[in-house]
C-alpha positions in Angstrom: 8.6 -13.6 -30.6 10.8 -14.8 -27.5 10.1 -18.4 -26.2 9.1 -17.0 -23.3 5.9 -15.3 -24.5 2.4 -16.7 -23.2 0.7 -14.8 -26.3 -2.6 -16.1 -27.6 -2.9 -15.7 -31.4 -5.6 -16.7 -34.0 -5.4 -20.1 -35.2 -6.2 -18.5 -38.7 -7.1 -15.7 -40.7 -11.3 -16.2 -40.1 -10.2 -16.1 -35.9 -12.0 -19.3 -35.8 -9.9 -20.4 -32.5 -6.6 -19.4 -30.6 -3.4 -21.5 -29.4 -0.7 -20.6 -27.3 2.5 -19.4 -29.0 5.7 -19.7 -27.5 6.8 -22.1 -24.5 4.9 -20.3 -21.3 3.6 -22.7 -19.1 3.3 -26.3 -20.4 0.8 -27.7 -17.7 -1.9 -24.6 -19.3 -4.0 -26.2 -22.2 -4.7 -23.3 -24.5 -8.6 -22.4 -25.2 -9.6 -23.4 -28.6 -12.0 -20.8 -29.3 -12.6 -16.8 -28.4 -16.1 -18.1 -26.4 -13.7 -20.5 -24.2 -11.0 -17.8 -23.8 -13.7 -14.9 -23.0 -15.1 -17.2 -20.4 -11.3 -17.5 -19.0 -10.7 -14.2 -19.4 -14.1 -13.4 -17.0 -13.0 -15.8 -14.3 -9.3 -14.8 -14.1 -10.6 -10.7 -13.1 -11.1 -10.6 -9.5 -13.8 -8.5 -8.4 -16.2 -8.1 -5.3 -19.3 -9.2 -4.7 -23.0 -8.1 -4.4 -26.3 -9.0 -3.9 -28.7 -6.5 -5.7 -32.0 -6.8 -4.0 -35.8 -5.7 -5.3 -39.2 -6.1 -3.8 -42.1 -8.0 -6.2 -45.5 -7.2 -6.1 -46.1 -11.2 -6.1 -43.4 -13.1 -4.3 -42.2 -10.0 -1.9 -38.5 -9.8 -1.3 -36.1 -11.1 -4.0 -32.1 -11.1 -4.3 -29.1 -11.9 -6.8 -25.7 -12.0 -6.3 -23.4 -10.1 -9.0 -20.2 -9.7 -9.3 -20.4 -7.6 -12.4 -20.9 -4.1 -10.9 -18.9 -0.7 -11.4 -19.2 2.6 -11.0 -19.7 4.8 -14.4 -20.5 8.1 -13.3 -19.8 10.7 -10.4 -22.0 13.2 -11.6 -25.0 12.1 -11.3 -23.9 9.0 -9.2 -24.1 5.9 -11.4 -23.5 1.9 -11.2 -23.6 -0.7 -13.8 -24.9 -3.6 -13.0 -25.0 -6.3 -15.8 -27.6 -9.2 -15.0 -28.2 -13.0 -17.3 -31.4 -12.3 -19.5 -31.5 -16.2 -18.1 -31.9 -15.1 -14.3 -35.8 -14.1 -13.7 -34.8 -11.4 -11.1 -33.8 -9.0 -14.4 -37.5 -9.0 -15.4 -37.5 -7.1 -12.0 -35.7 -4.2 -12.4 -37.5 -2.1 -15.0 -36.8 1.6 -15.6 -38.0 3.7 -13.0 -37.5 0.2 -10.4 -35.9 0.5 -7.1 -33.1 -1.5 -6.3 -30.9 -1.9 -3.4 -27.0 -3.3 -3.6 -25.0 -4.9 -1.0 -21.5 -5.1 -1.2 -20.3 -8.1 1.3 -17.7 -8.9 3.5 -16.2 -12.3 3.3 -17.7 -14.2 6.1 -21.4 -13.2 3.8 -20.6 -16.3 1.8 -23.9 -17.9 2.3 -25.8 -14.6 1.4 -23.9 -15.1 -1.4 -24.2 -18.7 -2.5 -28.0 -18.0 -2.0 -28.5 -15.5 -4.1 -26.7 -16.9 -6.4 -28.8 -20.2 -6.2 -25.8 -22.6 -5.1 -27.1 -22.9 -1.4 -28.6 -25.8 0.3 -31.8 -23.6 -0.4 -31.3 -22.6 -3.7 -33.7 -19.7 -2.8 -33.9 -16.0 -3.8 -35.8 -14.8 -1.5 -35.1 -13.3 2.5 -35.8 -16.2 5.0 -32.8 -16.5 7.2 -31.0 -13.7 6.3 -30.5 -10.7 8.3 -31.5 -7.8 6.5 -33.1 -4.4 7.5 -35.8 -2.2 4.9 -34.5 0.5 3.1 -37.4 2.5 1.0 -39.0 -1.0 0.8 -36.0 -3.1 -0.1 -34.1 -5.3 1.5 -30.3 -4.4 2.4 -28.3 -7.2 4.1 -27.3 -6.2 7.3 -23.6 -5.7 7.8 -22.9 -5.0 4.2 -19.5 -3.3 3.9 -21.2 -0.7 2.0 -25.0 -0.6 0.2 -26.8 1.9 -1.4 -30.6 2.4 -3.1 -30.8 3.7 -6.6 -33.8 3.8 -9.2 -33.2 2.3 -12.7 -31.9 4.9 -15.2 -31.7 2.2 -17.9 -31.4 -1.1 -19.3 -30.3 -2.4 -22.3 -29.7 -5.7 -23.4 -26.6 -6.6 -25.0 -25.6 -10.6 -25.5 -27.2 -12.8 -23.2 -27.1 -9.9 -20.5 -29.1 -6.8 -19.5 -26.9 -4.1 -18.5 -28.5 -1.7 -15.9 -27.8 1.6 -15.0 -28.7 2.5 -11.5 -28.9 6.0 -10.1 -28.3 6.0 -6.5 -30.0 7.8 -4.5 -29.0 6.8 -1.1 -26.6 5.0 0.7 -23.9 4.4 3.6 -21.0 2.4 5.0 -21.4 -0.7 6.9 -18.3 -1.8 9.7 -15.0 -0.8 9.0 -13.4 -3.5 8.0 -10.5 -4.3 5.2 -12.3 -8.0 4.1 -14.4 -7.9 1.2 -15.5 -11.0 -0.2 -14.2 -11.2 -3.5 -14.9 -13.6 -6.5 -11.8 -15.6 -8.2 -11.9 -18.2 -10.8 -15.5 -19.4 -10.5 -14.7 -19.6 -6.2 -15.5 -16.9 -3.5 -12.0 -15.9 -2.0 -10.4 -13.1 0.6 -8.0 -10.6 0.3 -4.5 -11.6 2.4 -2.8 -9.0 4.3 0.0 -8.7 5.9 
């Protein structure tokens, strides 16, 4: 192995932790177990970010923000959406459930630290966000893109519930190249140029 490798290797034959082999980058501490480096591993993929919306019978309009969402399938159209058994708003979407998603554009930080319970309202709900009804649930107005979909299926796996949602609707919000994208635990923008 050259010096020059930033390889992470079991500690030992049981895998019961990792260390760095080789000289890499000094200043970088190496994790000392697979749940540290998974939870590295998460925060070093940059993705974009949503905020999946529901109505409840009881406390009316309710919102998350995700940043674990893909698309699985063309044919029938298909997302993923993978929520924390933790956060209440999974109990929401039930088979059958609709759901809307907003994909956001980087000045929707606040949307996005809302939903996500970091704001100075650390409030799930609609009040003093723009947003418009869409088969009764909310979409965020000015979304780069949403869509509706019904719950195909959930599963729970870990200390998630992984959602499939087939949508059923949907369209494109302003034409702009600035998603608001989720890096190492912070919300960032793409650069151009």
């Amino acid at each position: 192995m050259s010096e020059e490798s930033d390889k992470v290797e079991p500690r030992n034959s049981s895998g019961g932790g990792i260390v760095r082999v080789g000289a890499g980058d000094a200043s970088r501490t190496a994790p000392a177990t697979i749940d540290e480096l998974a939870a590295r591993l998460r925060r070093r993929w940059a993705s974009g970010v949503a905020v999946v919306t529901a109505t409840d019978a009881d406390a009316g309009f309710r919102g998350v923000t995700v940043t674990s969402l893909m698309a699985v399938s063309h044919e029938p159209p298909i997302l993923a959406i993978a929520l924390a058994t933790s956060n209440t708003f999974q109990l929401l979407a039930e088979v059958g459930t609709s759901l809307g998603v907003s994909m956001l554009e980087s000045s929707h930080e606040f949307p996005a630290e809302r939903f996500a319970g970091r704001a100075p309202v650390p409030d799930a709900r609609f009040t003093g966000i723009r947003h418009r009804i869409e088969n009764e649930v909310p979409i965020l107005e000015e979304a780069l893109a949403w869509c509706m979909g019904r719950v195909a299926s959930r599963e729970e796996i870990g200390d998630h519930i992984l959602v499939l949602l087939e949508i059923v609707s949907g369209g494109l919000g302003p034409d702009t190249d600035d998603p608001l994208l989720s890096y190492e635990g912070r919300y960032r923008r793409l650069e151009t140029g």
